[in-house]
DRENPADREN-927306 format. One record per residue: x, y, z of N, C-alpha, C, O, CB in turn; residue in one letter. Coordinates in steps of 0.1 Angstrom, whole numbers, plus 5000, padded with zeros to 4 digits. Glycine has a CB too. Layout:
BEGIN
XYZXYZXYZXYZXYZa...
END
This chain:
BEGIN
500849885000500050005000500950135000500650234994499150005012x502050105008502750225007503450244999504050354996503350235015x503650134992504350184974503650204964504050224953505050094967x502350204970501250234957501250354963501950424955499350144955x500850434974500450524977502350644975502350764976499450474992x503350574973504250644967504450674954504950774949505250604970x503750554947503850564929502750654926502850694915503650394920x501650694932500450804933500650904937499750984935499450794940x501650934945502151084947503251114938503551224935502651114962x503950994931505051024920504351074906504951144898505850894917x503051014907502251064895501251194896500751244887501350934890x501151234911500551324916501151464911500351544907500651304929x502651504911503651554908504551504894505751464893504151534919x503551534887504651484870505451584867506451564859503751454853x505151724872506151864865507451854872508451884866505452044868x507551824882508651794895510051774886510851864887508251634906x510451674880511551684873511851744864512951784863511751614870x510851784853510951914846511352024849512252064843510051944842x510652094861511152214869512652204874513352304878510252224881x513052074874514252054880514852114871515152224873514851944883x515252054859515752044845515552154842516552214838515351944836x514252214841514452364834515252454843515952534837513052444832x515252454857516152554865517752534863518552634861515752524882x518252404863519552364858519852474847520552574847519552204853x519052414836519252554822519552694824520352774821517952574812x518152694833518252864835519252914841519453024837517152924844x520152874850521652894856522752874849523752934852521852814868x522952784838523452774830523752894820524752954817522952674828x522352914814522153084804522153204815522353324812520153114795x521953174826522953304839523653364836523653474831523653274851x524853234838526353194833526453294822526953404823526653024826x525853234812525853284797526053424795526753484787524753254789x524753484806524853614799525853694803526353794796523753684800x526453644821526953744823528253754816528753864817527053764836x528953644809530053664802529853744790530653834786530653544800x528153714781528253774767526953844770525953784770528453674752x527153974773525354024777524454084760524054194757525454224791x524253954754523753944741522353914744521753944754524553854732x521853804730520353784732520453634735520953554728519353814719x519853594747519353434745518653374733518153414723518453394755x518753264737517853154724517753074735518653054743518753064708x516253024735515752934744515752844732515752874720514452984753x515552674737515652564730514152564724514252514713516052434738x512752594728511752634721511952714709511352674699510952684728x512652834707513052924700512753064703512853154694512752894689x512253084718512353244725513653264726514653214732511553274739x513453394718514353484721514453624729513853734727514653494709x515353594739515553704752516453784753517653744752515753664763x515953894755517154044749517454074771516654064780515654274734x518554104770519154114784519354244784519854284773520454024789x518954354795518854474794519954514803519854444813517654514796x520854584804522154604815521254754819520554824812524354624807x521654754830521454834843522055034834522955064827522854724859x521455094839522455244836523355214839524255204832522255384841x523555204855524455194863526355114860527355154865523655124871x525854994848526754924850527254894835526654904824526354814859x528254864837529354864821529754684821529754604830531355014824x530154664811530454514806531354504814531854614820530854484790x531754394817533054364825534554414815535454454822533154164827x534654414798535554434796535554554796536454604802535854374788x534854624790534854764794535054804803535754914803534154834792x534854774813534754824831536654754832537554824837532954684846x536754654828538354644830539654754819540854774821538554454825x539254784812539754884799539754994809540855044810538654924783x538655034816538255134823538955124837538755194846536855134822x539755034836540455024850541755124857542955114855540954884850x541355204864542655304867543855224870544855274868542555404880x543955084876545154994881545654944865546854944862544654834893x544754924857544954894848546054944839547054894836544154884845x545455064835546055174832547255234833547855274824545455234836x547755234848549055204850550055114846551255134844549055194859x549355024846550454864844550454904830551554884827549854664849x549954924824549854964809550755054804550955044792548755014805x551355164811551855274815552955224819553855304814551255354823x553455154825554755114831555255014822556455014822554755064844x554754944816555054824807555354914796556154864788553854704805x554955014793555055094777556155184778557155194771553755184773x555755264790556955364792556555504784555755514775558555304787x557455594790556955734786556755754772557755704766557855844790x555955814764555255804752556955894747557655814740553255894752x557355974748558956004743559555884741560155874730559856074754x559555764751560755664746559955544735560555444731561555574761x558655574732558655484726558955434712558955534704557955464728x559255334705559855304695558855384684559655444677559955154694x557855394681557555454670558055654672558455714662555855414669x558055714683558255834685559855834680560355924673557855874700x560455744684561455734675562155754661563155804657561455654676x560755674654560455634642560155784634560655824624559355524643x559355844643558755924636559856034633559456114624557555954643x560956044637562056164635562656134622562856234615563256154648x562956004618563255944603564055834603564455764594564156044594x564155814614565555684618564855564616563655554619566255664636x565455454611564855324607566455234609567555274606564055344588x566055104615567655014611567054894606565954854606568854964625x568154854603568054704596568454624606569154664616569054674582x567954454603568354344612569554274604569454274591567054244616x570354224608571054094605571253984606570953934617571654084605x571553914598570953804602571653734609572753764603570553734594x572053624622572953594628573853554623573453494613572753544634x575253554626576853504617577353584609578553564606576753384607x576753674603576553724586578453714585579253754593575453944582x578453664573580253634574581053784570582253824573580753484558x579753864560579853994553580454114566581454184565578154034547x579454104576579954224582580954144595581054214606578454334588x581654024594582653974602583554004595584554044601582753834605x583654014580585054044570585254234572586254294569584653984550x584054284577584054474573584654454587585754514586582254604569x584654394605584554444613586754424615587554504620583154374624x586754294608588354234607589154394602589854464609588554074592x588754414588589354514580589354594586590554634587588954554569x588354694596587854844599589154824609589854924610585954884605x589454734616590554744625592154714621592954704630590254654637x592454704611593454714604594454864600594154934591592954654595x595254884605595855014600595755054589595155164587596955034600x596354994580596155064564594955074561594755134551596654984552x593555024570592355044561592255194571591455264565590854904561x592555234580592055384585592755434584592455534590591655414597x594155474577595155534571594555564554594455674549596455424573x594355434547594155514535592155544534591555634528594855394520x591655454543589555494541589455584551588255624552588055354547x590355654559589655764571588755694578587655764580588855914565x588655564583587855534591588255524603589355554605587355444588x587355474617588155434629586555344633585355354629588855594643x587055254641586555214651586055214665586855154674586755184649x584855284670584755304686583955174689583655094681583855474692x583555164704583455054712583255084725584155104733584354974712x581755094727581255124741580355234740580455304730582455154751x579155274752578555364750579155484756578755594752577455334753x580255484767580855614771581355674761580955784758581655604780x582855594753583355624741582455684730582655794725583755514736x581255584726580455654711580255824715580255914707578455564708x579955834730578955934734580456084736580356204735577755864751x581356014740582256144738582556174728583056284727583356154744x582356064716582856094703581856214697582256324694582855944694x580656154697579256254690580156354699581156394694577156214695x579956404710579556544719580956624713580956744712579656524742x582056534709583256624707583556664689584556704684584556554714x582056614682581956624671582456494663582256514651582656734668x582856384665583256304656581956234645580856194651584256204665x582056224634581056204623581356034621582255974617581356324608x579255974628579555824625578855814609578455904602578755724636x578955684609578655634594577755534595576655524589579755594586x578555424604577355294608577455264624578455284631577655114598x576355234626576355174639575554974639574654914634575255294648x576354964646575954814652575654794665576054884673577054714651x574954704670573754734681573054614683572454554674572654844678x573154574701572054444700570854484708569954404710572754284706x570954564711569554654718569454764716570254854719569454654730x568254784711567354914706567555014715567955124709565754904705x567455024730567755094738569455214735569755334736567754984749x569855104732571455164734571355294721571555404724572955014731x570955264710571055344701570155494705570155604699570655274690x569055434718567855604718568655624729568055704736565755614722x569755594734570755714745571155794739571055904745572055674753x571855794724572655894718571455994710570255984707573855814707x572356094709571156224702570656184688571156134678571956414697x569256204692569156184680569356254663569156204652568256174683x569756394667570256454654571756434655572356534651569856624652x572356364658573456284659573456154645574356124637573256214674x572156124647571655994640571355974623570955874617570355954647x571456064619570556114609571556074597572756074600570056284610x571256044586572255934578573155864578573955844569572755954572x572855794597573655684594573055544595571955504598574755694601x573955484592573555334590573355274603574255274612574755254582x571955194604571755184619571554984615570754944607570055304628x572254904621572454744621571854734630572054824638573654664621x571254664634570654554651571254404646571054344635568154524654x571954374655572754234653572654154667572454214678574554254649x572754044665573253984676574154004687575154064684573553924674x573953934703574954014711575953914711577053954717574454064726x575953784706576953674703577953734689579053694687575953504699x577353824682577953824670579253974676580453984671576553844655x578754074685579254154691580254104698581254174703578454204696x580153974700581153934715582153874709583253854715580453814728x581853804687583053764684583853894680585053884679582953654672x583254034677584154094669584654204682584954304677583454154653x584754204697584854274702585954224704586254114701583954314710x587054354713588154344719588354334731589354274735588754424716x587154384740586854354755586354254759585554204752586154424761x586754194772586254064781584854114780584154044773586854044798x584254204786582854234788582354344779582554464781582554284803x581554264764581154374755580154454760579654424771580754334742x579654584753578854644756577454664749576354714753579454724757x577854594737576654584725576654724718575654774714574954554732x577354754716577154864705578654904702579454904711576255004711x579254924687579654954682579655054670578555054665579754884683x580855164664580255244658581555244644582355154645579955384667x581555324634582955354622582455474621581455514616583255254606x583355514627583755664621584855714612585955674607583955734630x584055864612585555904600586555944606586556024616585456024590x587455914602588555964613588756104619589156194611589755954607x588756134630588756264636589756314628590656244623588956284651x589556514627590056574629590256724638589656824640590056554622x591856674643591656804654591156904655590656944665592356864657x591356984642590557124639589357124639588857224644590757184629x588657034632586956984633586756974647585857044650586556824625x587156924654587056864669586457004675586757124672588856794678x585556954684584957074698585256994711584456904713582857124699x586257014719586956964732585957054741585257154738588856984735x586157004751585057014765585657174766586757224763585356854783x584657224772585257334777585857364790586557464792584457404777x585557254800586657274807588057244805588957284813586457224816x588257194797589157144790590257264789591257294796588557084778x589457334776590057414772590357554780591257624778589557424763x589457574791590057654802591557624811592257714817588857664812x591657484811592457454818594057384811594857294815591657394826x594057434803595357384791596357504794596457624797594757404771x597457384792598957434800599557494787599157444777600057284807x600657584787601257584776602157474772602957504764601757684776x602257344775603057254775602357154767601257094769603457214787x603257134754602957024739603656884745604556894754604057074720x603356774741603956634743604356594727603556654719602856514751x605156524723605856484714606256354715607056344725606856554711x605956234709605856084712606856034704606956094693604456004710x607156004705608655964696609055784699609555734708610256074705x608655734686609155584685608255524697608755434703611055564688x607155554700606455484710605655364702604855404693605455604720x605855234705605055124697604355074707603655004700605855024688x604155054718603254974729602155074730602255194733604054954746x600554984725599455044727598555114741597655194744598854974721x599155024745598855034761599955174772599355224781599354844767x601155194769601755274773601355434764601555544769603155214773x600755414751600455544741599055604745598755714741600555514723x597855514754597155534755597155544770595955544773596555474748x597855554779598155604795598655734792598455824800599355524804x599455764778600155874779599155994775599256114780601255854769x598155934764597356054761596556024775596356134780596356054744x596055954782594856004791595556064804594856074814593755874796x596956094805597556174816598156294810598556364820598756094823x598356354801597856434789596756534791596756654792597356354780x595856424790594456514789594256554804593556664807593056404782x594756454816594356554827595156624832594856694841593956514836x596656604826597156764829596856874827596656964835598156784826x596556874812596256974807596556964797595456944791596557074812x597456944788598356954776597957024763597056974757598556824773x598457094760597857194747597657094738596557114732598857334739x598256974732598256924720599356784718600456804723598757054711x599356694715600056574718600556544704599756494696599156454725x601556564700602156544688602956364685603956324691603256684687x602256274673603456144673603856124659603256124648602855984680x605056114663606256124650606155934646606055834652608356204658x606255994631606255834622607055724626608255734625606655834608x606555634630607155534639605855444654605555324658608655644647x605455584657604555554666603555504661602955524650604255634672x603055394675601755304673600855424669600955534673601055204687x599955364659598555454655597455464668597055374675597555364641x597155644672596355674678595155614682594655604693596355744676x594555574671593355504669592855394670591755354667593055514663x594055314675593955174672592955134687592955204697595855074669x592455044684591654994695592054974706591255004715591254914693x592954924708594154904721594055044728593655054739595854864715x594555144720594355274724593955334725594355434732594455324724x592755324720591555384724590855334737590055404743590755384713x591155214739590555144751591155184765590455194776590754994748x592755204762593755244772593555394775593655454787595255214765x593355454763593155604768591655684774591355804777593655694755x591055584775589555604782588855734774588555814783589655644802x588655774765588355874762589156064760588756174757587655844769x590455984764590656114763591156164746591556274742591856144773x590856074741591056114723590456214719590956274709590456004713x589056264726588056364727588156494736587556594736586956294730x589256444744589856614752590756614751591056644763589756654766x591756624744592956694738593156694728592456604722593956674741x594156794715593756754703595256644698596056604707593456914694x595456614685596156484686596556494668595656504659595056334693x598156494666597956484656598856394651600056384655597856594652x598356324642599456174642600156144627599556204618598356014644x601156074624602056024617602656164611602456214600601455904606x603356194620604356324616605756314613606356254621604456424626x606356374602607756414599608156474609607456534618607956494589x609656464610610256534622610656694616610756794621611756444629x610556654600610656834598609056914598609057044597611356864581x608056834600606556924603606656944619605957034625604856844599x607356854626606956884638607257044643606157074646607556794647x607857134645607957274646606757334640605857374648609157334641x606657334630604857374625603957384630602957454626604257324619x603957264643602557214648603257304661602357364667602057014648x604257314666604357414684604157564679604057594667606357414695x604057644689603957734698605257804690606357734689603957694714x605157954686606758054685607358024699606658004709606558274683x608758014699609658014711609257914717609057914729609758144721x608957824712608657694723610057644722610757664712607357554719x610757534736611657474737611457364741610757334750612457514742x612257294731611757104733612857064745614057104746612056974714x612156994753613256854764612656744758611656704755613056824783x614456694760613956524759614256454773615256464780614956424746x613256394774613656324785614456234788614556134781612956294789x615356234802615956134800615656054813615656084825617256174797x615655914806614655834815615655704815615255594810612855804807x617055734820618055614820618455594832619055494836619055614812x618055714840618955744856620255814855620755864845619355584864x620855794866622155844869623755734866624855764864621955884886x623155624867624455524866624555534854625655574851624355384870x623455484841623655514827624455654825625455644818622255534821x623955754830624355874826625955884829626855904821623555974833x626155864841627755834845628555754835629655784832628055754858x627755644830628855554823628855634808629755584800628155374823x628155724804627655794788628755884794629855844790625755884782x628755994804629856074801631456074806632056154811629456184805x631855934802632855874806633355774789634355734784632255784822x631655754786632655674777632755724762633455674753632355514778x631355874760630755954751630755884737631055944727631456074751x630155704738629855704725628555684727627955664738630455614716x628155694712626355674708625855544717624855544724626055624687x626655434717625955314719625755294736625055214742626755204711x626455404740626155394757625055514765624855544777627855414766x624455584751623355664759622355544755622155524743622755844754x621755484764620555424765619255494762618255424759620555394776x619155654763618055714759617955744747617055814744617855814765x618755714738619155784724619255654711620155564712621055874727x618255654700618355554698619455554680619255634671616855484701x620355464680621355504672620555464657620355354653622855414675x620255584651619555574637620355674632619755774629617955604635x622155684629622555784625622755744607622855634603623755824634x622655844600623055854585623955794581624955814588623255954579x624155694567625755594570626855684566627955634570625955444559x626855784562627555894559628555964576629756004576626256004553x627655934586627755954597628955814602630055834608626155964601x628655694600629055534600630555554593631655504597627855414587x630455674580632055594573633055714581634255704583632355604548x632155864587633155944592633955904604635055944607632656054593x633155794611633655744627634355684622635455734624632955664639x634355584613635255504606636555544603637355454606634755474596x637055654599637755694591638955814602640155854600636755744578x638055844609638455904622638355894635638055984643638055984621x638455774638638155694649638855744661638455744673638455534645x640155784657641055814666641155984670641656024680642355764661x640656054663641056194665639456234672639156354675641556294648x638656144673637356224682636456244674635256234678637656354688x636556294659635656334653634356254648633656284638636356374645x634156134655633156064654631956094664630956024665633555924656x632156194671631356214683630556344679629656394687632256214697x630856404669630356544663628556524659627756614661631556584645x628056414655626756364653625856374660624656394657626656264651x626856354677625656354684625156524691626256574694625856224697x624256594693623956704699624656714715624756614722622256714699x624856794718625256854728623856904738623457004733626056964723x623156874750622156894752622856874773623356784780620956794742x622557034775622657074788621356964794620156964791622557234790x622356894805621256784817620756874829621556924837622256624827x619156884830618956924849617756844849617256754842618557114857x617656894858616756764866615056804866614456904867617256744886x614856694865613056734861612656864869612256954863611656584867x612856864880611856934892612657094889612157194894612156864911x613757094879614157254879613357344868612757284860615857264875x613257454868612557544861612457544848613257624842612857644864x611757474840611857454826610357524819609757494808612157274822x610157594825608657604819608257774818607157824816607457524829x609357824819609457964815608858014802608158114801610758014816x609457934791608757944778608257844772608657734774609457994769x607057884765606557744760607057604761608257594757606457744748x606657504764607757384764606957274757605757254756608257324781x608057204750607457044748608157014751609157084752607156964739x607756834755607856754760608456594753607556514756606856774765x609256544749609556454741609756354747610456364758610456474734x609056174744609056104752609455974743608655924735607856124761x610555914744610755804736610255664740609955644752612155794733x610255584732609955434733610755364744611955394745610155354718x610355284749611155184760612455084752613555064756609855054767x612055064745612654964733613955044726615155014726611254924720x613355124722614655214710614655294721615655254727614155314690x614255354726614755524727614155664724613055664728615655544719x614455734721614255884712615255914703616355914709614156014721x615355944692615755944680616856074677616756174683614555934671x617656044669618856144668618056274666618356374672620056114655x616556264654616256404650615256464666615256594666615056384632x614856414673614256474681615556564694615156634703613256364684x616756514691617656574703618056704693618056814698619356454711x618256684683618656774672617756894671618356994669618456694658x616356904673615356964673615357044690614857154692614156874668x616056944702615857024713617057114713617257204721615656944725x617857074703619257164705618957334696619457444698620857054696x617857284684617857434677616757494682616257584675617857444662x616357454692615457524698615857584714615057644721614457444697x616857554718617657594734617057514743617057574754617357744740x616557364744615957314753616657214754617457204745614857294751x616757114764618057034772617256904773616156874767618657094789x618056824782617756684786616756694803617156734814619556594787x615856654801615656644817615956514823615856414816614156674820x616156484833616856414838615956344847615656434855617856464844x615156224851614256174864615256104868615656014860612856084863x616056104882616855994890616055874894614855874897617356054903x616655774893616255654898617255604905618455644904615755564888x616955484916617555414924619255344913618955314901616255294930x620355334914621655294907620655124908620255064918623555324918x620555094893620754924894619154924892618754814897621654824912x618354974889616854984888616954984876618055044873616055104895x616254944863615754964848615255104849614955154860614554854843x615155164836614755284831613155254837612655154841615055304814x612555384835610955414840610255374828610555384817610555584845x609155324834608255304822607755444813607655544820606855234828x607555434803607255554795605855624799605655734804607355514781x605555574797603755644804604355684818604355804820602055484807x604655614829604655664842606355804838606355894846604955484857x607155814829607755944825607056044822607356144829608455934815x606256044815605756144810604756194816604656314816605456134800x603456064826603256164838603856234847603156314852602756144844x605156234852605956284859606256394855606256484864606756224860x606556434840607256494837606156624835606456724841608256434828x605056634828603456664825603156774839603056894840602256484825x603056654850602556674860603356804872602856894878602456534864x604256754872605656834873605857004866605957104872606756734864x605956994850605357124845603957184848603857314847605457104831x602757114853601557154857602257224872601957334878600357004858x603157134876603057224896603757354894603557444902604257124912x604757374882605657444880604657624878604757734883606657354867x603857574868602957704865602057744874601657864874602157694853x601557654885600557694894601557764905601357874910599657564900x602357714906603457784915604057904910604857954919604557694917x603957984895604658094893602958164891602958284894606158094879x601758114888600958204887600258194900599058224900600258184876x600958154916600158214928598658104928597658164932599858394926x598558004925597757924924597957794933597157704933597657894912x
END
């Protein structure tokens, strides 16, 4: 009875699962609308238009409309100035490469080669401090290489304007670089020139009357200490006679930190242009960077081959007269006569240069020749008896630095 009287209330109630089933749906098209607030379709085929509130906006809109949003949008983009099309819009455009490219591995080999920036006026810089003293002090690029976009919107942009802009790889940067830690950017320029050049202005407020003259210097690393102690002495002008390592070479440019751009520099010179390039009444020293024991044993035994500072490149004309007069003295007439004092004595009364020879050779017959027709002498740095000669870079700051104390001290400074 009680299962009849259950199967009679089950038939009592026939809509009961239907209502179920239709409410399931209706929560289902809930769902529906609030993701797409469009029109329903009921499975009969009513169609229900969903009306949104004044009040209230779509979820995506209301998220578009989000002030947090907005920000992160803003920080992920960055100031409407840096972005890549504002860029664009000035005229600048670069090209990609493609990784390896063998083409611009053969241009990066050559561009560092002497004879190719001797006879194409090119050079090579490396790094963003370097590119950026180069632009500020006028030097004119041509191409740039670059593994991030960034690096190229540091530099000015009317800086930029016909030249060749590459985006390369930072693996392809790291074969053709000369540093342990590259920087990703690379540039070729035309080879500076001094007179073109605009040096810093403090710079130029603070310039000594005192020229340097490099003589037979071949170590890249000692030519590029010499110009960046140079540049913070003061130095009017750094003159290097033919023989010397090229200014530009990468080594030296790396060594001289920039000072290629604050002093001016003028390279592969005759020893008969050098006077051209000083100062009226300037007087050249050569330095002499052998000590006192050398020196004792030179004026004791007065030939060529026992000044250690002096390197023997005499004319063979010079070769057959010692020869021939070996005994009466007259072999010793070749070399100049050049009064010795000592660095720290007063040499800076009139214009001065500064002549600084190679570790290896020396300084050369024509440069003692030139301090003699000009009234200027030998300076002398003592060193300990039994010590090697001074390194050339640490000479010529000495000697630089020294003429710097000398002028502050007669102008009350």
């Amino acid at each position: 009875m009680a299962a009849l009287v259950k199967r009679v209330g089950l038939g009592t109630r026939p809509l009961l699962p239907v209502v179920q089933a239709w409410d399931l749906d209706a929560r289902r098209w809930v769902r529906a609308l609030r993701r797409s607030p469009v029109k329903v379709l009921f499975p009969s085929g009513e169609v229900v238009e969903r009306k949104l509130d004044p009040g209230k906006q779509p979820r995506k809109a209301a998220a578009e409309a989000s002030p947090r949003e907005q920000r992160q949008k803003q920080q992920i983009q960055g100031p409407a100035s840096q972005t890549p099309s504002t860029w664009e819009e000035s005229g600048l455009r670069y090209d990609k490469a493609f990784p390896g490219d063998k083409r611009l591995s053969s241009v990066m080999t050559i561009v560092k080669s002497r004879p190719f920036r001797e006879k194409q006026g090119k050079i090579l810089l490396e790094g963003r401090r370097l590119i950026a003293d180069a632009l500020k002090a006028g030097a004119v690029p041509q191409i740039f290489f670059f593994s991030r976009l960034e690096y190229i919107k540091e530099l000015p942009i009317e800086k930029l304007k016909g030249v060749s802009l590459i985006k390369v790889k930072f693996e392809d940067i790291k074969d053709w670089s000369d540093l342990v830690t590259p920087q990703g950017i690379m540039g070729i320029f035309a080879k500076p020139d001094h007179v073109k050049m605009t040096y810093p202005e403090t710079q130029l407020r603070h310039t000594l009357p005192i020229s340097l003259i490099c003589d037979n210097l071949r170590d890249p690393g000692n030519l590029g200490t010499i110009l960046r102690s140079a540049a913070g002495a003061g130095c009017s002008k750094v003159l290097l006679t033919k023989g010397c390592v090229d200014a530009w070479e990468p080594k030296v440019l790396r060594a001289g930190m920039g000072a290629h751009f604050q002093v001016p520099i003028i390279n592969n010179l005759d020893w008969e242009a050098v006077p051209d390039h000083l100062p009226t009444d300037t007087r050249v020293y050569v330095a002499d960077n052998c000590g006192l024991y050398m020196q004792a044993q030179a004026q004791r035994s007065n030939k060529a081959s026992d000044y250690g500072w002096v390197r023997d490149q005499r004319p063979l004309k010079f070769h057959e007269y010692e020869e021939e007069d070996l005994e009466s003295g007259a072999s010793q007439c070749w070399l100049p006569e050049l009064e010795v004092q000592s660095y720290d004595s007063d040499w800076t009364e009139a214009p001065a240069a500064v002549v600084i020879g190679g570790e290896t050779h020396g300084v050369s017959l024509e440069s003692l020749q030139l301090a003699e027709s000009t009234g200027g002498g030998r300076l002398l740095i003592p060193v300990v008896p039994g010590v090697d000669s001074l390194n050339s870079a640490m000479a010529a700051s000495i000697l630089l630095f020294e003429g710097k104390r000398q002028l502050r001290v007669r102008d009350g400074r």
